[in-house]
Structures are given as structure tokens and as C-alpha cells.
Backbone atoms as SQL, in Angstrom:
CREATE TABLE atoms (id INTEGER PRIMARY KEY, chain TEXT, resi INTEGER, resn TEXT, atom TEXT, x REAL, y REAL, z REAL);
INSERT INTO atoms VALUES
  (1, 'A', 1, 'UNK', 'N', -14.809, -13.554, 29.914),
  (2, 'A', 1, 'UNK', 'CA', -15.431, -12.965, 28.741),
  (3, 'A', 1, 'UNK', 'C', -14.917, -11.548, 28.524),
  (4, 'A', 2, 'UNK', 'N', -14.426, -10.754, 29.468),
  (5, 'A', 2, 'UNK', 'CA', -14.206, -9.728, 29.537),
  (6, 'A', 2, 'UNK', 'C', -12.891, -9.274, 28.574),
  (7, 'A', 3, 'UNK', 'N', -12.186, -10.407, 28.850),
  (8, 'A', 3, 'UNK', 'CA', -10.488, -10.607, 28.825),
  (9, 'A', 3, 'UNK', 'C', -10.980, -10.928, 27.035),
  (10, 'A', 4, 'UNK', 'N', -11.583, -11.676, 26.873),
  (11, 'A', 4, 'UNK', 'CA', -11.899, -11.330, 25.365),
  (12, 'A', 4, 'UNK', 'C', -12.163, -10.427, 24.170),
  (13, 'A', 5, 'UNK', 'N', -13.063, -9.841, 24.722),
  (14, 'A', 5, 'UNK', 'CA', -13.347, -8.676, 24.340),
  (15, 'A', 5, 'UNK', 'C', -12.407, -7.324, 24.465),
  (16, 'A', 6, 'UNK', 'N', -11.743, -6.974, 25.013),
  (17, 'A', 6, 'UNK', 'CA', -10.093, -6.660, 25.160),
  (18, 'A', 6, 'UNK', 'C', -9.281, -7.014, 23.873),
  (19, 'A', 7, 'UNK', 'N', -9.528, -8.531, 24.142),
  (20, 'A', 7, 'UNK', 'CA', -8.340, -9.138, 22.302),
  (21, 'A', 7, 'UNK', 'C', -9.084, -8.512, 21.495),
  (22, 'A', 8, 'UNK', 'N', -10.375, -8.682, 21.193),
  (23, 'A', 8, 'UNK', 'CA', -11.126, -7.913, 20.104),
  (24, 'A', 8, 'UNK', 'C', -10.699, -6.816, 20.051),
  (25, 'A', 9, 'UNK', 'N', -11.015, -5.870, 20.578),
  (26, 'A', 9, 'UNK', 'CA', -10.735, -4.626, 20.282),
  (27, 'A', 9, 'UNK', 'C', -9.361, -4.278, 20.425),
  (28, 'A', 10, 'UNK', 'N', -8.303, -4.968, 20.937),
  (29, 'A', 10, 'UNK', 'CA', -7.020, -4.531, 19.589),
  (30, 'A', 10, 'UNK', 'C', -7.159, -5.110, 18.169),
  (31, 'A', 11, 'UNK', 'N', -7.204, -6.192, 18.315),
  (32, 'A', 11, 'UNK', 'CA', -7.265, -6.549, 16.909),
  (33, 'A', 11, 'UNK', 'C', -8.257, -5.554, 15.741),
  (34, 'A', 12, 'UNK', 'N', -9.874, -4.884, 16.488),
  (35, 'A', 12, 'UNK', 'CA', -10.368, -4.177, 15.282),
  (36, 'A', 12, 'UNK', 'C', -9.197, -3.037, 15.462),
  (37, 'A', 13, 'UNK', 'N', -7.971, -2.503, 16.647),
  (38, 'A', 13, 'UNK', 'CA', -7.793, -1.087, 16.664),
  (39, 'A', 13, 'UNK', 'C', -6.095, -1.390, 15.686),
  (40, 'A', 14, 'UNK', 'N', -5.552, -2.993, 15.924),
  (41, 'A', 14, 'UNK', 'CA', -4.478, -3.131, 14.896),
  (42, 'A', 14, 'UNK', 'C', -5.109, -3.086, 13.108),
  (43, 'A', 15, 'UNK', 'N', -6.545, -3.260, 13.049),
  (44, 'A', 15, 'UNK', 'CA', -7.094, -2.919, 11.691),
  (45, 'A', 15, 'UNK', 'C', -6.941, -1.708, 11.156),
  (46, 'A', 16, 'UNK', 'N', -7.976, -1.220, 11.906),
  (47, 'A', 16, 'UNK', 'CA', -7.661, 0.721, 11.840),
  (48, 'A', 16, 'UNK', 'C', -6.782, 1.327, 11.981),
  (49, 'A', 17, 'UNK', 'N', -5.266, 1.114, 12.410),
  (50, 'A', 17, 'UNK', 'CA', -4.118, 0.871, 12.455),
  (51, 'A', 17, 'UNK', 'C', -3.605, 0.830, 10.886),
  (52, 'A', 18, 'UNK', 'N', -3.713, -0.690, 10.219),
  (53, 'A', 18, 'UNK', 'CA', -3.376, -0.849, 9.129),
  (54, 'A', 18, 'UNK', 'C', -3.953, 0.260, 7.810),
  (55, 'A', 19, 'UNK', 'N', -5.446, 0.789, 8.443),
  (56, 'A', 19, 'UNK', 'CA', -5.921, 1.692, 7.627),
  (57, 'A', 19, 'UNK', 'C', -5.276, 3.165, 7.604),
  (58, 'A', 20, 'UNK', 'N', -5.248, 3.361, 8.499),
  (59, 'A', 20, 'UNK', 'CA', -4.724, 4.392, 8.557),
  (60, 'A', 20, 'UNK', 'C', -3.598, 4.187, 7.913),
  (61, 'A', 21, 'UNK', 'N', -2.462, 3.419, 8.003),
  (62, 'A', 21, 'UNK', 'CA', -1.174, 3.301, 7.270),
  (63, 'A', 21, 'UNK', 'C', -1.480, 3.382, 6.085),
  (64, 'A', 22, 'UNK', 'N', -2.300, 2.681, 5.193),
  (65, 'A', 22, 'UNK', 'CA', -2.697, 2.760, 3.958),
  (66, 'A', 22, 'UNK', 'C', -3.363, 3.802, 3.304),
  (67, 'A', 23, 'UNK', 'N', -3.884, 4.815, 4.106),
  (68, 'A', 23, 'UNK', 'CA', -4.755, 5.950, 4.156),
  (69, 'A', 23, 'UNK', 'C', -3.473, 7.190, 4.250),
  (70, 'A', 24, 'UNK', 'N', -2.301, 6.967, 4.736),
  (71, 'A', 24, 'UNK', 'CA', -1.702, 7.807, 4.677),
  (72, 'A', 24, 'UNK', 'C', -0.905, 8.010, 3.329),
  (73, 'A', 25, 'UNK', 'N', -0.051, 9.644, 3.524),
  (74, 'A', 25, 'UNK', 'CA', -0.108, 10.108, 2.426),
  (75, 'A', 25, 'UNK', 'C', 2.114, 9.930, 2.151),
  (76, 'A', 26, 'UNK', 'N', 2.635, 8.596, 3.272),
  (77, 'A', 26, 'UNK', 'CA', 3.746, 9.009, 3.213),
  (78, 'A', 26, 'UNK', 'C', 4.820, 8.356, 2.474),
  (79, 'A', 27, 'UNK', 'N', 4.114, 7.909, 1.321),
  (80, 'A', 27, 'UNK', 'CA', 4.882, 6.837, 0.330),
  (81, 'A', 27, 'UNK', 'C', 6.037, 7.584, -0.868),
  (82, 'A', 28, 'UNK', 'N', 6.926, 7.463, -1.540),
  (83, 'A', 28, 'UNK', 'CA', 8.018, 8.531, -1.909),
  (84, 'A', 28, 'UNK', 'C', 6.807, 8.914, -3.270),
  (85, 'A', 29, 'UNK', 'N', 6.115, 8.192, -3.749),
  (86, 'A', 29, 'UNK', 'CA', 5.303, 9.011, -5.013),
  (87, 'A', 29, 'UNK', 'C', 3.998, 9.071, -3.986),
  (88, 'A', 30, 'UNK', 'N', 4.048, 10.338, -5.359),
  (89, 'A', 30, 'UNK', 'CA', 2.168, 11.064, -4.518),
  (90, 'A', 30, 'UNK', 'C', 1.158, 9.688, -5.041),
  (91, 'A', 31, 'UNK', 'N', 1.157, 9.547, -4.418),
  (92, 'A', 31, 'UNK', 'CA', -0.441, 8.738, -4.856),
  (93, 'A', 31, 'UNK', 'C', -1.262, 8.622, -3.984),
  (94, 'A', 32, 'UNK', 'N', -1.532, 9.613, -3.158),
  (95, 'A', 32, 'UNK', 'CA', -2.718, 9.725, -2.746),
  (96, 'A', 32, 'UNK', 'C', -2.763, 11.265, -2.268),
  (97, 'A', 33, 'UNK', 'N', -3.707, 12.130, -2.270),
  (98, 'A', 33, 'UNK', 'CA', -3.424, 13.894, -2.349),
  (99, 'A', 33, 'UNK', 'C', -3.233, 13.771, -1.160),
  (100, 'A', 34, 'UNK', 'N', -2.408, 14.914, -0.877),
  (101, 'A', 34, 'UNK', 'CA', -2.221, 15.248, 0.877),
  (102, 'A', 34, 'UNK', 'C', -3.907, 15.582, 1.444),
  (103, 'A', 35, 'UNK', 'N', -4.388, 16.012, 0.605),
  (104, 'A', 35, 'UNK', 'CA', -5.480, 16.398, 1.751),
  (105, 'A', 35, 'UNK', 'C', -6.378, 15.754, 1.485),
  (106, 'A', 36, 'UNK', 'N', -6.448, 14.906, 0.967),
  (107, 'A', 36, 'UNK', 'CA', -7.312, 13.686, 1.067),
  (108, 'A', 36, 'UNK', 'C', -6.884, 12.696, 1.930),
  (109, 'A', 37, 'UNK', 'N', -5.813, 12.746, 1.748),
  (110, 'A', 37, 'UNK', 'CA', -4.802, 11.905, 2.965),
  (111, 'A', 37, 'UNK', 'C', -5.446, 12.193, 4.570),
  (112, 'A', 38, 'UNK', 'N', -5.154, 13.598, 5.024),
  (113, 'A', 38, 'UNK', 'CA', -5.675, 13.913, 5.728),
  (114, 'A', 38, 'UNK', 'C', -7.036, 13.975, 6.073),
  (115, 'A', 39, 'UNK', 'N', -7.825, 14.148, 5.158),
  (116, 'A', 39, 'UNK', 'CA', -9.345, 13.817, 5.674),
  (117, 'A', 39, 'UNK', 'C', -9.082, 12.761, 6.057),
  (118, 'A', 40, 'UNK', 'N', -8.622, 11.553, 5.331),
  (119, 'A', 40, 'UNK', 'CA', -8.854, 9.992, 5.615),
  (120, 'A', 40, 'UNK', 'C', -8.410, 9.348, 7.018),
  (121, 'A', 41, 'UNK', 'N', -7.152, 10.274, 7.259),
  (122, 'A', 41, 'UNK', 'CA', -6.886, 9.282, 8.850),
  (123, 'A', 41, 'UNK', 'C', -7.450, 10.133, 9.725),
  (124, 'A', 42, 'UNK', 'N', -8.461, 11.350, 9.563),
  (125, 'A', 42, 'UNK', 'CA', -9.418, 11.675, 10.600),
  (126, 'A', 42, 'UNK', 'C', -10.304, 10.980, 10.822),
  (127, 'A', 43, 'UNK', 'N', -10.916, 10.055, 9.512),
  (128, 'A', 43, 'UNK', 'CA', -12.169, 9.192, 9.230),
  (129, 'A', 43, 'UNK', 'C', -11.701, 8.263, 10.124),
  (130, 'A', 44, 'UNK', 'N', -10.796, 7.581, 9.483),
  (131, 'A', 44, 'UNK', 'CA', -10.247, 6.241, 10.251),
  (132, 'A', 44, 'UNK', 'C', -9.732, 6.686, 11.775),
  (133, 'A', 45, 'UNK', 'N', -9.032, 7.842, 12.208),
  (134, 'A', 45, 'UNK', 'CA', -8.999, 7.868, 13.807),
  (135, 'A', 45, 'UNK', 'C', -10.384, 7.709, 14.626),
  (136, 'A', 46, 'UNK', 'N', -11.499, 8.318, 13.874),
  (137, 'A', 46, 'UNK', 'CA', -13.127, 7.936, 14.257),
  (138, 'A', 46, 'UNK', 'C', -13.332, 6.595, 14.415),
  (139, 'A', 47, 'UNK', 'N', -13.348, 6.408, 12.954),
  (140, 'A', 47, 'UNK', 'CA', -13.816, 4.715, 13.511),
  (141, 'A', 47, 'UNK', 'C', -13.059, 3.760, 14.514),
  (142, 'A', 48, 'UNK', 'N', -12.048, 4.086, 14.509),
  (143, 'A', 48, 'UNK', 'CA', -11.167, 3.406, 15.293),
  (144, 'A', 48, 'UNK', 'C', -11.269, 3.293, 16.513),
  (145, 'A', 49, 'UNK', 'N', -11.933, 4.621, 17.281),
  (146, 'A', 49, 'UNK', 'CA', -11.810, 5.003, 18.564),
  (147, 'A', 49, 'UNK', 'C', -13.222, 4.161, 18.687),
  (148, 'A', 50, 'UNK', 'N', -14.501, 4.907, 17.434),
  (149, 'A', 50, 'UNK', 'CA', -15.403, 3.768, 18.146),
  (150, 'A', 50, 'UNK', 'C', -15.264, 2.818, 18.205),
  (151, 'A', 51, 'UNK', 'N', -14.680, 2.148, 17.542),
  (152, 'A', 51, 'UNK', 'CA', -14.962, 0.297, 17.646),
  (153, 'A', 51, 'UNK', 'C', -13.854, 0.178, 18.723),
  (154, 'A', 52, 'UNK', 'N', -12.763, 0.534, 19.794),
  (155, 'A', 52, 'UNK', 'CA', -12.446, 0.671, 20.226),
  (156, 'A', 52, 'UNK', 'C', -13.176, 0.693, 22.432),
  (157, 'A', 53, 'UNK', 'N', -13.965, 1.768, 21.905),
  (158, 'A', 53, 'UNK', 'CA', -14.986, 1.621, 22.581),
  (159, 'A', 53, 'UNK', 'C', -16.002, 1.318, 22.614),
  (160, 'A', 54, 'UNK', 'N', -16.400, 0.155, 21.821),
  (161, 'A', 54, 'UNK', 'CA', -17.642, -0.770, 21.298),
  (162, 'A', 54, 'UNK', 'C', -18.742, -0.251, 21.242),
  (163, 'A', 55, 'UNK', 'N', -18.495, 1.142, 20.611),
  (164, 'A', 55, 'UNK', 'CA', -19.669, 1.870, 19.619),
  (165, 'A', 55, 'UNK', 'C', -19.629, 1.047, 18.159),
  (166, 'A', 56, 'UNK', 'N', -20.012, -0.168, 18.378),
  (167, 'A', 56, 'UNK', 'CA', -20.117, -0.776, 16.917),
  (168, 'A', 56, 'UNK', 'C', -20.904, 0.349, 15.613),
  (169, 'A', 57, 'UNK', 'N', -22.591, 0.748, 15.952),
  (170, 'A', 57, 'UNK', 'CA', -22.924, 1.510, 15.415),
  (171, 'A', 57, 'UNK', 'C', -22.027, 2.844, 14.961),
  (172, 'A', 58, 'UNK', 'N', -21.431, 2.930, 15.787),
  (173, 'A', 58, 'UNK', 'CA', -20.794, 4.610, 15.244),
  (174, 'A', 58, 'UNK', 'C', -19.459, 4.397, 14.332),
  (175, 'A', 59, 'UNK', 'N', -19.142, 2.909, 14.715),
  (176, 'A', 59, 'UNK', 'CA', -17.724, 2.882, 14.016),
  (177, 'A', 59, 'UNK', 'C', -18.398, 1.822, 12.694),
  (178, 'A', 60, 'UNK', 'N', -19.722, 1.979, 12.537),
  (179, 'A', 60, 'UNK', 'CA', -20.117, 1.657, 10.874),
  (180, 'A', 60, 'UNK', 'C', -20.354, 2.708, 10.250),
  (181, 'A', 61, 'UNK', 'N', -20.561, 4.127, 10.832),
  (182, 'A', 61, 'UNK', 'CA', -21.187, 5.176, 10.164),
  (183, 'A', 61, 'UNK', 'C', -19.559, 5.911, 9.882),
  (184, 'A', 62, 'UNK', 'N', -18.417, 5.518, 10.426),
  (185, 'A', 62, 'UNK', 'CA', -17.650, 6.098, 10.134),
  (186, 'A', 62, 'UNK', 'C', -17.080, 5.059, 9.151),
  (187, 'A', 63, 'UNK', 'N', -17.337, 3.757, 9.138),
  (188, 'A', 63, 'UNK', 'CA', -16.321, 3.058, 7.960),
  (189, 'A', 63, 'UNK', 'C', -17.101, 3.414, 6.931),
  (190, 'A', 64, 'UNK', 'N', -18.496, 3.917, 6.722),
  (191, 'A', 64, 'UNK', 'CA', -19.383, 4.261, 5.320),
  (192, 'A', 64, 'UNK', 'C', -18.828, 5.697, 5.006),
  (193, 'A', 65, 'UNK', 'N', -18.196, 6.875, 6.322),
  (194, 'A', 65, 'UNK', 'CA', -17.629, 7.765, 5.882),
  (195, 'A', 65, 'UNK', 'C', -16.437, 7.448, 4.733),
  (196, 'A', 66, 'UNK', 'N', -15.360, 6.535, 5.603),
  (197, 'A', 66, 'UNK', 'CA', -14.526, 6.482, 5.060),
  (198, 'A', 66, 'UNK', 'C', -14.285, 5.966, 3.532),
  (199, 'A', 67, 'UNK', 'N', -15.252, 4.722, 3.454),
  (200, 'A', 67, 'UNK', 'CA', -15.596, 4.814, 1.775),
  (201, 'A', 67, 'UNK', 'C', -15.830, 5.232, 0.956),
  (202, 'A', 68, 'UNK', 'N', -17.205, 5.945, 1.382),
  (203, 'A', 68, 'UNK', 'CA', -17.168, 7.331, 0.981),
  (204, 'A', 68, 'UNK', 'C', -16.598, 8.333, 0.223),
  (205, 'A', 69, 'UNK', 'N', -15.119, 8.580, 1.033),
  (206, 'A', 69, 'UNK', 'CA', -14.081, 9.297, 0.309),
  (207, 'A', 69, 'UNK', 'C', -13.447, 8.885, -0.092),
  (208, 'A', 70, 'UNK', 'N', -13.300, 7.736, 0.366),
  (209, 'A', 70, 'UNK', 'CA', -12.237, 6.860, -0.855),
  (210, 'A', 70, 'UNK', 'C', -12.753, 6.856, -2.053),
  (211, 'A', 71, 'UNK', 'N', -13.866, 6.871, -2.472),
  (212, 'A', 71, 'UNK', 'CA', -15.035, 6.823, -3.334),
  (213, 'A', 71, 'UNK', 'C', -14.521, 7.850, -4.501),
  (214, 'A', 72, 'UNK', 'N', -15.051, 8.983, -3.920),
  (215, 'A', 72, 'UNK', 'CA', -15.198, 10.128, -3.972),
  (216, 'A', 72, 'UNK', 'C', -13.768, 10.457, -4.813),
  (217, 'A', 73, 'UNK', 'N', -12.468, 9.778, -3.642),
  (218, 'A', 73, 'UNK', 'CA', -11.014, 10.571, -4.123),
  (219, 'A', 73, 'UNK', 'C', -10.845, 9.910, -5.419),
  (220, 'A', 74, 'UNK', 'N', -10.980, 8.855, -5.626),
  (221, 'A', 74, 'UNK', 'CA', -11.280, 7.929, -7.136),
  (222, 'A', 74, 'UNK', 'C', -11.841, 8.594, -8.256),
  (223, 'A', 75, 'UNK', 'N', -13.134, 8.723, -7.965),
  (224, 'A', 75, 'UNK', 'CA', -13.535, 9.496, -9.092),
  (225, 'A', 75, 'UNK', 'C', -12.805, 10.917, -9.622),
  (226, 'A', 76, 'UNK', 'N', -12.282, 11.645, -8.417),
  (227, 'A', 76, 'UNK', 'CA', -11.515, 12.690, -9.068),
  (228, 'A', 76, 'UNK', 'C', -10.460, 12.536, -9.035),
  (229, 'A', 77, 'UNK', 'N', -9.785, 11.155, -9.103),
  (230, 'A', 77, 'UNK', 'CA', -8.417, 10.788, -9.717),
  (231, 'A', 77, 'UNK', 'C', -7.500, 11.542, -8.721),
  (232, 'A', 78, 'UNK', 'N', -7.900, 11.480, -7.100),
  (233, 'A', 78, 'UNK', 'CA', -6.643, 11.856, -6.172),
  (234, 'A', 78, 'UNK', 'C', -6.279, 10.670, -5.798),
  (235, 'A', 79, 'UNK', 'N', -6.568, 9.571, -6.003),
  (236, 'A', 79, 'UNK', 'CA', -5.552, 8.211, -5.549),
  (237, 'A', 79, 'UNK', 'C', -5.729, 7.142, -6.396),
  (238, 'A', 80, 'UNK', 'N', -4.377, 6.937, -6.135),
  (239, 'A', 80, 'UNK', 'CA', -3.733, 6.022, -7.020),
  (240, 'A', 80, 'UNK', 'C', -4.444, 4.538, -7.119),
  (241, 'A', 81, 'UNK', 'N', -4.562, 3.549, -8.159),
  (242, 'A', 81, 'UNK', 'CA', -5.523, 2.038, -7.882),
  (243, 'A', 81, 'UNK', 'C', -4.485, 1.432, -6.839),
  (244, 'A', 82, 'UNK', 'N', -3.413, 0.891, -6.795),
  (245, 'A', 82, 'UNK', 'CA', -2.657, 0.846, -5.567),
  (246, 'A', 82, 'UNK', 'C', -3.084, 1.449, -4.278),
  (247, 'A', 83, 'UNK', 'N', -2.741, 2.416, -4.204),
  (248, 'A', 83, 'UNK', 'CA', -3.299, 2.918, -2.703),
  (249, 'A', 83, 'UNK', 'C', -4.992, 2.857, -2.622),
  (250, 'A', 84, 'UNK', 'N', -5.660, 2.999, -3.611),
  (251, 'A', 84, 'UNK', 'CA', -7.087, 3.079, -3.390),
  (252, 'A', 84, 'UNK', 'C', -8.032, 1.006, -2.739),
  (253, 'A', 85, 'UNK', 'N', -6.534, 0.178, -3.980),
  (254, 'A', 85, 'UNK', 'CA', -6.758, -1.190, -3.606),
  (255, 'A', 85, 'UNK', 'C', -6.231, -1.252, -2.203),
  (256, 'A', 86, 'UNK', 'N', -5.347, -1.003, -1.447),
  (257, 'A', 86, 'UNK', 'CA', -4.859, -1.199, -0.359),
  (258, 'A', 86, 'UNK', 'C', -5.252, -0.537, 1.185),
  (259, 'A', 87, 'UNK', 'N', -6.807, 0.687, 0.733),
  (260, 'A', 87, 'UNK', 'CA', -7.232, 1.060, 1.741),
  (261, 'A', 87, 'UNK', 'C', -8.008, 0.386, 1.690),
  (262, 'A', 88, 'UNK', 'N', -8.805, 0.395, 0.559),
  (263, 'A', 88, 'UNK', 'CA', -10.489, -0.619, 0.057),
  (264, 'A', 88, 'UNK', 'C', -10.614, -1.955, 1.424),
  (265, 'A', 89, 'UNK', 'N', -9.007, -2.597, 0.906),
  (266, 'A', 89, 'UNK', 'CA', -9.052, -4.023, 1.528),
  (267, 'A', 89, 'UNK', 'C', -8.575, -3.723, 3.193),
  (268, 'A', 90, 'UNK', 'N', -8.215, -3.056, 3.606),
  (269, 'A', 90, 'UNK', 'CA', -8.138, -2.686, 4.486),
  (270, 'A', 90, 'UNK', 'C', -9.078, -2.274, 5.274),
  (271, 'A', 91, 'UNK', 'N', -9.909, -1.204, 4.885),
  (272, 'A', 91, 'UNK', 'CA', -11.143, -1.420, 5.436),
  (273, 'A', 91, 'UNK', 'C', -12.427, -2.291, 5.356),
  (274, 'A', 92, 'UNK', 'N', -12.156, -3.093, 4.399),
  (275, 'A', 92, 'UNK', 'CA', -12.781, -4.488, 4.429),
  (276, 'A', 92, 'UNK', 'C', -12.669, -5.482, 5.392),
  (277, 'A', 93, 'UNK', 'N', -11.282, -5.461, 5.568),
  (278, 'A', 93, 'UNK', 'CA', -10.827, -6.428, 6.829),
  (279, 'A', 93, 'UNK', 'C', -10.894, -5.922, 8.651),
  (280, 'A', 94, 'UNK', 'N', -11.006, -4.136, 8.401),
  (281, 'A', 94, 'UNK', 'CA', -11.624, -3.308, 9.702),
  (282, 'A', 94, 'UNK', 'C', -13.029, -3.965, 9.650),
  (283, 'A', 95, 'UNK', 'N', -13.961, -4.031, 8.988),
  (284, 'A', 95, 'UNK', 'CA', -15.396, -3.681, 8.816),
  (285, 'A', 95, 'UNK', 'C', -15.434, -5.324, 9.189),
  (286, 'A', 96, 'UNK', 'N', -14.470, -6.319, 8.760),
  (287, 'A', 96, 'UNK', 'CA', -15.044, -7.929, 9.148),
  (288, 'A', 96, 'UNK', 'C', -15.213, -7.786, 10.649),
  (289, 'A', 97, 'UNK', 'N', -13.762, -6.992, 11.059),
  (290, 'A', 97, 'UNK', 'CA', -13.652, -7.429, 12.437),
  (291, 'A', 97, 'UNK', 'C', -14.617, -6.803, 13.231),
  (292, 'A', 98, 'UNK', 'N', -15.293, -5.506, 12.831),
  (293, 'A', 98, 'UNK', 'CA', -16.437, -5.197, 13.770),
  (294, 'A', 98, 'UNK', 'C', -17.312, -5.887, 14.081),
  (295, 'A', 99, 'UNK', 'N', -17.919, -6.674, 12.828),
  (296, 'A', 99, 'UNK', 'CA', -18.896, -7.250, 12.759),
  (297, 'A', 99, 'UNK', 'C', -18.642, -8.575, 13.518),
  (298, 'A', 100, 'UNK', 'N', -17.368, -9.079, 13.672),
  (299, 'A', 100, 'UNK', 'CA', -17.083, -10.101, 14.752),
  (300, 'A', 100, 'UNK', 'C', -17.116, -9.949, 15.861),
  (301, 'A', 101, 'UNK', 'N', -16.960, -8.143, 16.449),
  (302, 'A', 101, 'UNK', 'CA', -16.686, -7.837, 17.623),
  (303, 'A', 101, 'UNK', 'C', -18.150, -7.681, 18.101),
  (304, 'A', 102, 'UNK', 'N', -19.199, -7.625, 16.757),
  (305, 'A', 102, 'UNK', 'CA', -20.540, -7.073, 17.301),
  (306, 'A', 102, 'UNK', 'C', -21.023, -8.616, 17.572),
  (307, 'A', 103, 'UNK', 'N', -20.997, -9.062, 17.221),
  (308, 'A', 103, 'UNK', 'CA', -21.923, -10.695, 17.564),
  (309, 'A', 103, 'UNK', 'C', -21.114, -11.449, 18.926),
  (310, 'A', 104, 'UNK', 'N', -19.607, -10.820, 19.514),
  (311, 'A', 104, 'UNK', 'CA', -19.225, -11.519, 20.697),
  (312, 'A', 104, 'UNK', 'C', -19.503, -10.714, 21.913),
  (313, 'A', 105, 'UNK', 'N', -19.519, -9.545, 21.725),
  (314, 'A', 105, 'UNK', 'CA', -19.868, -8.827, 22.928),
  (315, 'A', 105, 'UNK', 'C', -21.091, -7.686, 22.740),
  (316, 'A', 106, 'UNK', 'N', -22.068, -7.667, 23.537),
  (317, 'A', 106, 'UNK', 'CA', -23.544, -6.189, 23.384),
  (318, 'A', 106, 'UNK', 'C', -22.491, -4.880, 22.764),
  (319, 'A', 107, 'UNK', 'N', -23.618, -4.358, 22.131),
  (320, 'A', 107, 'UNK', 'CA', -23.642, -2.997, 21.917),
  (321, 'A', 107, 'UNK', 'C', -23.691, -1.954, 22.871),
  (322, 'A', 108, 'UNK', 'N', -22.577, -1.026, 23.097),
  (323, 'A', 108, 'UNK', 'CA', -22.458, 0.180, 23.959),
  (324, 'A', 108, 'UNK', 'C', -23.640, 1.221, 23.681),
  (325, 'A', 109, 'UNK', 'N', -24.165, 1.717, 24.605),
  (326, 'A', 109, 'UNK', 'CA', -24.993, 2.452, 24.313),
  (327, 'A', 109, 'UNK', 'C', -24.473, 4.578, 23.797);
């Protein structure tokens, strides 16, 4: 069971992985502000580490951060629908896998 939970948590940390790639700011057009950029793969290095270390809880309060600003960078037109579609789903597909990682193995305290 152990050896499982292991696969899990690369797979949520190859998610947060993908987020972060999508969260970054290094594509040849701006479409997404540098410093929104940068807030974002601080968000996502958070969640990552928790769900990583099966702080399920902490790595939901950081994927609600990270929406959040994705949110946020939208409304004031710092990212592009491209990059904004490609973090969205990205952290959609982080946020499945927690919730898979939370129903196979307890919650860390």
C-alpha cells in the first residue's frame, strides 16, 4: 500500500508540474504578465509540495489560491484565454488527482 501511494504522489507532483509549465511566463508572446507569472508558480510550488506530502487539506487551500489568481489575472486582462484555458485545465486535472490521492491513502496531520 505504501508503494502506492508513492505512484500517487508523483503523478499529483507530474500535475503540478504541468501547472506550473502552464503558469509560467516563458512562451515567445506575453500572454501571461511576468508577475503574475510569478505569483502563480509560487502558488503552484505550494500546492505541489503539499499534496506531495499528503497535506491534502493544505494543497486544496492552495489550489483555491491558485484560482483565485488566475481569476483575478482575467479580470484585469493579464492573461491571455489560451494560457488562462491551459492553467484552468490544468489545475483541474491537479485538483482530480488530489481528490484521488485523498480517498486512497489518510490525511497527514
Amino acid at each position: 500500500m505504501r508503494r502506492r501511494a508513492g505512484a500517487w504522489r508523483w503523478c499529483v507532483a507530474a500535475g503540478a508540474g504541468a501547472l506550473l509549465w502552464a503558469a509560467s511566463a516563458c512562451s515567445p508572446a506575453v500572454d501571461l504578465d511576468p508577475r503574475v507569472a510569478t505569483e502563480l508558480q509560487e502558488a503552484v510550488e505550494d500546492l505541489a509540495r503539499a499534496a506531495a506530502e499528503g497535506r491534502y487539506d493544505s494543497a486544496d487551500v492552495a489550489a483555491d489560491r491558485v484560482r483565485e489568481m488566475l481569476e483575478r489575472a482575467a479580470e484585469d486582462e493579464a492573461v491571455s484565454l489560451g494560457r488562462y484555458r491551459a492553467i484552468d485545465d490544468a489545475l483541474t486535472r491537479t485538483q482530480a488527482e488530489i481528490d484521488r490521492m485523498r480517498v486512497e491513502e489518510p490525511l497527514v496531520p
